[in-house]
FITIMAR-120359 format. One record per residue (C-alpha): x, y, z; residue in one letter. Coordinates in steps of 0.2 Angstrom, whole numbers, plus 5000, padded with zeros to 4 digits. Example, Ala and Ser with C-alpha at 12.3 -4.5 7.8 and 13.67 -1.06 7.14 Angstrom:
506249785039a;506849955036s;
This chain:
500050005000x;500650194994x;500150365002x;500350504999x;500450665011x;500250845007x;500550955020x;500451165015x;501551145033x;503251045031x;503350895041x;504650895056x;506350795049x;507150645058x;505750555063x;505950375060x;505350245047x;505650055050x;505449955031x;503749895032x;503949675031x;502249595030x;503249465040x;504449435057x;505249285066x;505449315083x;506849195093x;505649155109x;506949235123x;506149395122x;504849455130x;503749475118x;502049465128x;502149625139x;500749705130x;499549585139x;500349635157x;499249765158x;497649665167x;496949495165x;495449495159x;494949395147x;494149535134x;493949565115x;495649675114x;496549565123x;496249425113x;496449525099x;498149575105x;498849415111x;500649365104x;500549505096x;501849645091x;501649825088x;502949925080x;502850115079x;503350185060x;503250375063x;502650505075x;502450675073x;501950825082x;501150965069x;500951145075x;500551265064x;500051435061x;499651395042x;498451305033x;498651115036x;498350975022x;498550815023x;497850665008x;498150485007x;497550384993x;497750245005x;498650225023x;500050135023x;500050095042x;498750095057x;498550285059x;497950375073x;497750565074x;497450655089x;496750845084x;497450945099x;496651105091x;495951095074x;494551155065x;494351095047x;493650935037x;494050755037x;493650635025x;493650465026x;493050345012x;492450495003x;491350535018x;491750715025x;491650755043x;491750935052x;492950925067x;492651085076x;493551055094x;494750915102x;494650765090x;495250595090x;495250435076x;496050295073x;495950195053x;496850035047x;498050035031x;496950055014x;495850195021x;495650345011x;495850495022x;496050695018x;496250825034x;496050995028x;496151145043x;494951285037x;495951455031x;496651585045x;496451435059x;498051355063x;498251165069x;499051075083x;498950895081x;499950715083x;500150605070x;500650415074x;500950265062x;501150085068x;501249905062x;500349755073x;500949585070x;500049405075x;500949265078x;500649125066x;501848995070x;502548955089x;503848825093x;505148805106x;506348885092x;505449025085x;504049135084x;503449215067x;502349355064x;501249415052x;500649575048x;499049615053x;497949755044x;496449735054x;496249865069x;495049815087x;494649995086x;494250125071x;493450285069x;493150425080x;493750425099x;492750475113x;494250525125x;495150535136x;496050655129x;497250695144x;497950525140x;498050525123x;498850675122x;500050625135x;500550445125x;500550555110x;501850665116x;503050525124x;502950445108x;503250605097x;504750635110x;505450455109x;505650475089x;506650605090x;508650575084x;509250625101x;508350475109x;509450335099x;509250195113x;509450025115x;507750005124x;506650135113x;505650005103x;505249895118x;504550085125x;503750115110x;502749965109x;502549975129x;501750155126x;500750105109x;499949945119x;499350065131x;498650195119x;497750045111x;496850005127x;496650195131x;495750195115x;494650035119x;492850085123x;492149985137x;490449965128x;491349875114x;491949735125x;491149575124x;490149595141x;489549455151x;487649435156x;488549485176x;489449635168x;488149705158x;486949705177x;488449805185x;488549945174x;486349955168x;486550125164x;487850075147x;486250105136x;486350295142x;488150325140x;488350225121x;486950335118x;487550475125x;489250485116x;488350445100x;487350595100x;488850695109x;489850635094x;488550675079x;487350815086x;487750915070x;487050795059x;485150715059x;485150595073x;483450495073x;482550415088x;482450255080x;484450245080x;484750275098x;483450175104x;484250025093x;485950045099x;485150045117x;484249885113x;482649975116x;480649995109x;480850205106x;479350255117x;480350165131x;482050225129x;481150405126x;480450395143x;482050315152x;483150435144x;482050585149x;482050495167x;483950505170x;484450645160x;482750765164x;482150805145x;481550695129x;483250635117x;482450775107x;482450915119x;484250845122x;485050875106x;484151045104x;485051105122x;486551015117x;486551115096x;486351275107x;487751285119x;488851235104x;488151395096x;488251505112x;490051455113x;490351485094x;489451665096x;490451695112x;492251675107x;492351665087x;491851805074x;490951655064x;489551725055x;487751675061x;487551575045x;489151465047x;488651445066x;486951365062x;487951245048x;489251195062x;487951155074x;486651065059x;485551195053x;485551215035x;484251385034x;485251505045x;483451595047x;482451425056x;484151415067x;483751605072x;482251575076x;482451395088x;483851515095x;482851645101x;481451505105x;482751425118x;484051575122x;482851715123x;483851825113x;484251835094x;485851755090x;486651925085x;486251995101x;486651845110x;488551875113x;488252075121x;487251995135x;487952005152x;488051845159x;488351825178x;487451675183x;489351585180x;489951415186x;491651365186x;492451205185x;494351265189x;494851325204x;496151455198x;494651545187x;493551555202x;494951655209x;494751765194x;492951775193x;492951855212x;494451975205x;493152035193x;491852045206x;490951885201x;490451765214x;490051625203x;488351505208x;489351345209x;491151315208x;492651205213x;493551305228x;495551305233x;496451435243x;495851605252x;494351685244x;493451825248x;491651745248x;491151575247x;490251515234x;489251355233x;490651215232x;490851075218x;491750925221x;492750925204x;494050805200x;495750885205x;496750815189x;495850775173x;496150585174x;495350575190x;493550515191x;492150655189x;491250645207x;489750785203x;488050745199x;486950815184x;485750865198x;487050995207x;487351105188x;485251065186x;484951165203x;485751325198x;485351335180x;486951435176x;487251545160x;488851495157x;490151365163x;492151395162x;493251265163x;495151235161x;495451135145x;495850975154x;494050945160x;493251025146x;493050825138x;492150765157x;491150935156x;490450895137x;490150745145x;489050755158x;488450935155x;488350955136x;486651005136x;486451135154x;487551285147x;488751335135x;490551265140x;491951385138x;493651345138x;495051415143x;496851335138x;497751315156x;499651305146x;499551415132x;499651595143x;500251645159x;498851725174x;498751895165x;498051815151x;497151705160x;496251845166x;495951955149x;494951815142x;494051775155x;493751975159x;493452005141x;491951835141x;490851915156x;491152095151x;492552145163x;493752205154x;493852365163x;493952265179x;495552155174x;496652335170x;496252395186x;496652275194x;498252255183x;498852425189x;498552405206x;499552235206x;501052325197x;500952485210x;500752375224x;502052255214x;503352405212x;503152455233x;503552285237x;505052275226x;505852445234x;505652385251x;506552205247x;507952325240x;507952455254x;508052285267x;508752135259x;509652185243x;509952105230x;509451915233x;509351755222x;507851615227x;507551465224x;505651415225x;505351225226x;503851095231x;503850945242x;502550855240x;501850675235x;502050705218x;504050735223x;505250855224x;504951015210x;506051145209x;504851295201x;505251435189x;504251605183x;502351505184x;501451455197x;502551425216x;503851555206x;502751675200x;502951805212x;504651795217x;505251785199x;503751885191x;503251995202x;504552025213x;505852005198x;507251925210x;508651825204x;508051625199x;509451495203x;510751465189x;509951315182x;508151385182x;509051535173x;509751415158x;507751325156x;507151495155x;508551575142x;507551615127x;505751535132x;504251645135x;503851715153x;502651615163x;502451475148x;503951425141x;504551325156x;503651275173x;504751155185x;505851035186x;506350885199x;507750885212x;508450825225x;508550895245x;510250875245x;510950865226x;511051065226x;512351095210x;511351255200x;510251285214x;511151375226x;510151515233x;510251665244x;508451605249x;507651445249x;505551425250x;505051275250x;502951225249x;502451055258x;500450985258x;499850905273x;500750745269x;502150835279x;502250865297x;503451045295x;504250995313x;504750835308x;505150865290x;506351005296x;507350875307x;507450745295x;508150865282x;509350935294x;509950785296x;510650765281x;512350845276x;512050875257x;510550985265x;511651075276x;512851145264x;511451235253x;511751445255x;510051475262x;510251325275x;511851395281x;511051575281x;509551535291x;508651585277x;507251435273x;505651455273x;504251315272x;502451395266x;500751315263x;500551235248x;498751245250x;498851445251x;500151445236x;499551315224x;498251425217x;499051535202x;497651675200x;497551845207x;496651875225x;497651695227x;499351825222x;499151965229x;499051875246x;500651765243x;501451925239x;501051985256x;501551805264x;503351835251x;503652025257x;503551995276x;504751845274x;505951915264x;506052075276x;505652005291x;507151855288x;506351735301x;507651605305x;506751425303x;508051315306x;
């Protein structure tokens, strides 16, 4: 098989190809069953993957400001493509799809498949390439493989796009010329058998009569990500109630007694918010936003907008919406610097009200622990969210309110705060405040000078996750940003030529191993996994510890890392308090 790519980008260099063999004999000393390691159960894929081989052919990471293209007339390799930020057309088989947000597929060698990005949007996505092998033929002596062009999984992937992206990247990185090791195909294969289970939707496992009782809500969620997956396109009663197994008058009136509104009413509320977010961040023209979320007549699209919104969608995006819940910590921190106490939202750190309190998974992978009923109760206008539970949100929530995102990695707080200033109206809001930081910014940095001089910090974590030493974002913001002291000399080289606040983040140290860390100053943030008292003593025990500058000066200090996780503004200004008085004050801690 022969493809051919286009790109209007041009593809990263160095990536490496391995001669495609339709065949391989395997000498039986290798461990070549690793990929079934990962549980024991006895399901589809891993039957499907059992003996079997995976070879990685290419990964690439694309990110472009340009127009991207890519055409095949038929893959060569498995391909999976995971859209970090795209909006365009694919086409597979001569079927065209419109991807419009976070997308991921997976298609076997033969498919026919054209990405376009649309003009003046540029792309970020992952491309990976593999082979899988089956054995054939086992003896004592030798193991031989074929090629197999048959895939467990194809087509669109529901998520979880944390860990996509995550395996993406590792692979991306492990192709790269620098990473010439003995032990990268065995990590490669390791990484790719993990994506392919990742991948695996439980709903298309062979269930057992015993599973299928301990999960009797499966009809809801197959459902539920078809619709999620295909709201833009017709989506007929009679085809969700067949893939739920059901008569349609009985799935209608289960559905609408778990979820609170008729599959119809569902999809309506669900095309909607798609269109409120469109008309809240994009300069899309009304007529494109009805196509995007499947309304061919612009003017019937008006009118069911107006039906369920209670405004026109041209007048829509000028509404002032403060009925707000937020899914992320750090933006209800900005919400109540712009003087918005949102309805609901997931709390961390000092505040200066409380609003009602969602238990929101703290990392992305981590389960979603909040009810429907809870986002039902307060009827919010909006919901803000940091990208990485923007999938679980869609989810779950789809249908309340609009979802806005706001990427956690691509800008530092102050733009954090611009976007969201400029989505409630606040703009106004977020520059006042900005110049009160920078003259309450420019005191505190006058007063260091006048007391303690000229100093160098080091600003580190010790937490569960291990030890991180921090640089210009989060822990380091203030010191670094704010405050605009001296960084240690190996936070200095990360930093050389990146971006302030996004080009580099932390790194992992150890107490001890102190060459490039050395500091006037050492802060150091623990959680309540550690006893300060008794984490003090152990470290002074150590001698590596005690020859650090800071620990012979006196001048360590451990802080909250409750109270300094949190990287938004009422959350800064009060760790720049917390830093000033330390840094003046010099309290001797050890």
């Amino acid at each position: 098989m022969k493809g051919r790519y286009a790109m209007i980008t041009e593809p990263n260099q160095g990536h490496n190809r391995i001669p495609s063999d339709d065949k391989r004999t395997v000498r039986p000393s290798g461990d070549v069953n690793h990929i079934n390691a990962r549980s024991t159960v006895r399901n589809e894929l891993h039957q499907f993957l059992d003996h079997a081989l995976v070879e990685l052919r290419r990964a690439e990471h694309v990110n472009t400001q340009q127009r991207f293209r890519w055409q095949t007339d038929e893959l060569p390799h498995h391909t999976f493509i995971y859209m970090h930020r795209f909006t365009g057309t694919q086409v597979v088989d001569a079927e065209p799809s419109r991807v419009v947000r976070k997308a991921a597929c997976l298609y076997p060698p033969g498919t026919r498949l054209e990405l376009v990005s649309d003009v003046d949007q540029d792309a970020e996505l992952y491309v990976l390439e593999f082979d899988l092998f089956r054995v054939t033929e086992k003896t004592e002596a030798k193991r031989i493989y074929e090629r197999e062009l048959h895939s467990p999984v194809a087509g669109w992937i529901q998520g979880p796009f944390y860990g996509i992206q995550r395996i993406a990247a590792q692979l991306t990185e492990l192709t790269h010329p620098d990473n010439e090791t003995a032990s990268r195909e065995i990590k490669a294969q390791l990484l790719l058998a993990e994506l392919l289970y990742l991948l695996w939707p439980e709903e298309h496992a062979s269930p057992t009569e015993e599973s299928e009782q301990d999960d009797p809500e499966s009809w809801l969620k197959s459902t539920l990500q078809y619709i999620q997956q295909h709201y833009m396109h017709e989506i007929k009663l009679d085809t969700l109630a067949e893939l739920a197994g059901m008569h349609p008058s009985y799935y209608s009136q289960l559905f609408k007694s778990r979820m609170h509104k008729n599959p119809i009413e569902y999809i309506t509320h669900l095309r909607m918010n798609r269109a409120k977010e469109m008309l809240l961040t994009s300069d899309l023209r009304i007529r494109d936003v009805a196509r995007e979320v499947g309304y061919r007549d612009e003017f019937y699209f008006s009118r069911r907008f107006r039906n369920y919104a209670g405004y026109a969608p041209t007048a829509y995006a000028k509404q002032v919406h403060r009925n707000i819940v937020s899914l992320s910590y750090p933006y209800t921190d900005h919400l109540m610097t712009l003087g918005i106490t949102p309805c609901a939202a997931q709390i961390q750190g000092h505040l200066p009200h409380l609003p009602r309190s969602l238990t929101m998974p703290f990392h992305a992978y981590e389960p979603w622990e909040q009810g429907r009923q809870a986002f039902l109760d307060v009827n919010p206008d909006l919901i803000l969210t940091k990208d990485n539970a923007a999938a679980k949100a869609m989810e779950h929530i789809g249908d309340v309110a609009p979802i806005i995102t706001v990427p956690w990695n691509q800008t530092d707080m102050f733009g954090h705060l611009e976007r969201i200033a400029s989505i409630v109206d606040r703009t106004q809001a977020a520059k006042e405040w900005l110049d009160k930081h920078e003259r309450k910014a420019e005191r505190a940095r006058k007063k260091i000078r006048e007391q303690a001089g000229s100093l160098t910090v080091a600003v580190g974590t010790l937490t569960a996750k291990g030890p991180r030493m921090y640089s210009h974002r989060n822990f380091g913001h203030v010191f670094y940003r704010t405050l605009q002291l001296h960084a240690p000399q190996r936070i200095q080289a990360e930093l050389k030529g990146k971006a302030p606040g996004i080009g580099f983040n932390w790194m992992p140290f150890t107490p001890g191993q102190w060459d490039g860390l050395e500091a006037d100053v050492l802060v150091l943030a623990t959680d309540n996994l550690h006893n300060p008292a008794t984490l003090l003593q152990k470290l002074k025990n150590d001698p590596l510890w005690n020859s650090h500058p800071a620990v012979r000066g006196g001048r360590v200090h451990l802080v909250d890392w409750n109270a300094w996780v949190v990287y938004a503004p009422y959350s800064i200004n009060i760790q720049l308090e917390e830093a000033l008085s330390m840094l003046t004050n010099k309290p001797i801690l050890l």
